[in-house]
C-alpha positions, 0 to 999 in steps of 0.5 A: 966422174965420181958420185958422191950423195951426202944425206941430211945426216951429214949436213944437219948442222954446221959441224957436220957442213964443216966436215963435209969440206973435210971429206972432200979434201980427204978423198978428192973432189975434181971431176966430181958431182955431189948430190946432197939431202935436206938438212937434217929433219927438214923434210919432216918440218916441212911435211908439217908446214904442209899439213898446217896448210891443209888442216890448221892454217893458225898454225902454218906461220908458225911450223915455217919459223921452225924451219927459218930458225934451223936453218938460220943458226946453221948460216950464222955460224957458217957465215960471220959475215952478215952481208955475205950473199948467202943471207940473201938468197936464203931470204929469197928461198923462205919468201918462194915458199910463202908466196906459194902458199899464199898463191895456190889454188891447187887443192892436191894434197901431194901437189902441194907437198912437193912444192913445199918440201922440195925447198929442204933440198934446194935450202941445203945445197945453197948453204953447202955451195957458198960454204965450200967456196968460201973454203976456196972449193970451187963448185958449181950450183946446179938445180936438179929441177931443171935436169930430171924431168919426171911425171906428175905421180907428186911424191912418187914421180916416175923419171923421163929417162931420155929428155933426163939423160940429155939434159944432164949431159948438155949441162954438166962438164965432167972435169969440174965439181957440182952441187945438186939436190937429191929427191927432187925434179920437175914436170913438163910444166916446171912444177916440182916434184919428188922421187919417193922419201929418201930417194936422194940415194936414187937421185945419185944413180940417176946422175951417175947413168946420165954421166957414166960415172966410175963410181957412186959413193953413199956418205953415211953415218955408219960404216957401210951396210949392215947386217941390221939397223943398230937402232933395233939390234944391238950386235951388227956386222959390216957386209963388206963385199955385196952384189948388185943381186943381194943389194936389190932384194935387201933395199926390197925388203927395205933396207934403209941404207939404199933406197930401192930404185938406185941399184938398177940403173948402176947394175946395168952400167955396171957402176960400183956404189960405195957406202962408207962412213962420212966420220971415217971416210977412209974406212973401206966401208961397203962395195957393192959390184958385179964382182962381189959376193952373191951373198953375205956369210951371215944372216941380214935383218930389216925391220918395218915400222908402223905396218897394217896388217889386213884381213879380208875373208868372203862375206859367203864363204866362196873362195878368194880365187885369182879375179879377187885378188886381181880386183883387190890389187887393183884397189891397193895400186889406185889408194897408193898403198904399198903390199910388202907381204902376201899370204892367202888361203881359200876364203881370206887374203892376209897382207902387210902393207904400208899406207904412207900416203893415209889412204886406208880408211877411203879403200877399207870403206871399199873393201867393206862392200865385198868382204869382211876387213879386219886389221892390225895397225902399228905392226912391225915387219921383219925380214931375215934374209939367209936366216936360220933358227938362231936368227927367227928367234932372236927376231920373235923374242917375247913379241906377238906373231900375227904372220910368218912367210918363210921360203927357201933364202927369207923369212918374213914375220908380223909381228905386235910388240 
């Protein structure tokens, strides 16, 4: 059985539904599954209809009808007939949501989120379906709440891999072709929850291991993976051939294409994952499998956006030895920040991280106790992997250095534009 995971690129209009159909009948779709993202910036409307709930109830009507009237227009030109079920279940979903947030009682902000924002998935995939069986594409809806059974860490639940496994198996035959939503599962008590942002991509290899599936393929609106994002850099190359081993440290380092935890599910069933252009879908695109290079020829640039750059230095001068830093650790995992670089010296401690969840303020407060807390928002992190002098250069141009980590194959710089 064959993966294939369109984003919310590939779905964020009603052209764009219409070529999804095309790709499918340009490759082939028996004996597949498809895993599809929120339409568009769903996602992101959603999180605001969140964040109205918590913070600005006058405005939470409001932010829901931003996403009512994204979706609505995409229907109506998919569905000239107004009595098709679609109109219907699509009402369903909107009053889901509204009864939800009329009824909770749970004062968990990512509880909530994940109760919210899980419809974009669920939104899109049943607008996808009736689509393709209206153009006499046969398929299957499948909820992936009812398959991928997770922890409660909401928004960045962990995966219960054997009850996951066996009900992905007892529910979905592999000579026929299923629908089913990316980033989503549910928890012992049925409640939603999400896999980390982007974790669509992850979704796909889950499926993909559950099923032992031949291939996994990512549809993208670039022609595979790059060297760099063309959003920040101007001249890109095509990594045609990658292994698992170099895929795993660029999504590391975080590379947008492949979101970090698919990889390693793939890499132990040795499943090649294909990333090709939905635009272009016979292109090669790029092959990531046990048989590709160990690295590619040139070097690789990934960029992070909206870091924090903290320093902390012992109040008395003592050293910041290994019991420090555990304790320091510590505090990162309990606030839910992510530490992408690490650098110390005897009495301070430099890291860049990412605070996704706005728990800074809360740990600086803590950290306050101990030592002295300076920092930087808003940088910008930059990993070359494979660089040379060319490419740190081309990276640094005229922008303030904060932190510069290099080791034997990546070079890793902070910097402030």
């Amino acid at each position: 059985m064959r993966i294939f995971k369109f984003g919310g690129a590939s779905v964020r209009d009603a052209e764009n539904v219409r070529n999804v159909c095309k790709v499918l009948r340009t490759v082939g779709y028996e004996n597949s599954l498809i895993v599809a993202s929120a339409m568009g910036k769903t996602t992101n409307a959603l999180e605001v209809v969140v964040h109205n709930y918590f913070q600005n109830r006058f405005d939470l009507a409001e932010s829901l009808d931003v996403v009512k009237n994204y979706h609505y227009p995409i229907v109506n030109d998919l569905f000239p007939n107004k009595e098709h079920v679609i109109y219907t279940k699509l009402e369903e979903l909107f009053e889901n949501i509204t009864y939800f947030l009329l009824n909770n009682k749970s004062p968990n902000y990512n509880f909530v989120y994940d109760q919210i924002v899980s419809f974009g998935e669920v939104i899109s995939t049943t607008i996808l379906h009736y689509y393709l069986q209206e153009e006499q594409i046969v398929n299957h809806w499948i909820d992936a709440r009812n398959l991928v059974k997770t922890d409660t860490v909401y928004r960045d639940a962990n995966v219960h891999w054997d009850i996951t496994i066996e009900n992905i198996k007892r529910s979905i035959n592999t000579s026929n072709l299923y629908i089913t939503q990316g980033f989503i599962g549910s928890d012992y008590n049925g409640f939603s929850t999400t896999l980390g942002r982007e974790g669509s991509d992850y979704s796909a290899a889950i499926f993909a291991y559950a099923l032992d599936a031949t291939s996994v393929t990512i549809w993208k609106d670039v022609p595979g993976v790059l060297n760099a994002d063309p959003r920040y850099f101007t001249e890109t190359t095509l990594l045609e051939h990658i292994s698992y081993q170099e895929a795993i440290e660029l999504a590391f380092y975080g590379a947008s294409v492949i979101h970090p935890k698919t990889l390693q599910p793939l890499r132990q069933k040795e499943i090649p994952l294909y990333v090709k252009s939905f635009l272009n879908p016979l292109l090669e695109g790029t092959n990531v499998s046990k048989g590709a290079a160990l690295t590619p020829n040139v070097p690789c640039f990934i960029v992070k956006k909206n870091q924090l750059l903290i320093s902390l230095s012992s109040k008395d001068f003592s050293f910041i030895m290994e019991q420090n830093i555990s304790d320091i650790f510590k505090l990162f995992c309990e606030y839910n920040i992510k530490v992408n670089v690490i650098q110390n010296s005897a009495i301070s401690f430099s890291v860049c991280v990412e605070d996704k969840f706005n728990h800074f303020e809360d740990l600086r407060l803590v950290l306050s106790d101990k030592f002295k807390v300076s920092y930087n928002e808003n940088v910008s992190l930059y990993t070359i992997r494979h660089f040379d002098d060319l490419s740190a250069q081309k990276v640094l141009g005229d922008k303030t250095l904060l932190l510069k980590q290099v080791n034997r194959e990546t070079m890793q710089i902070v910097t402030k534009e």
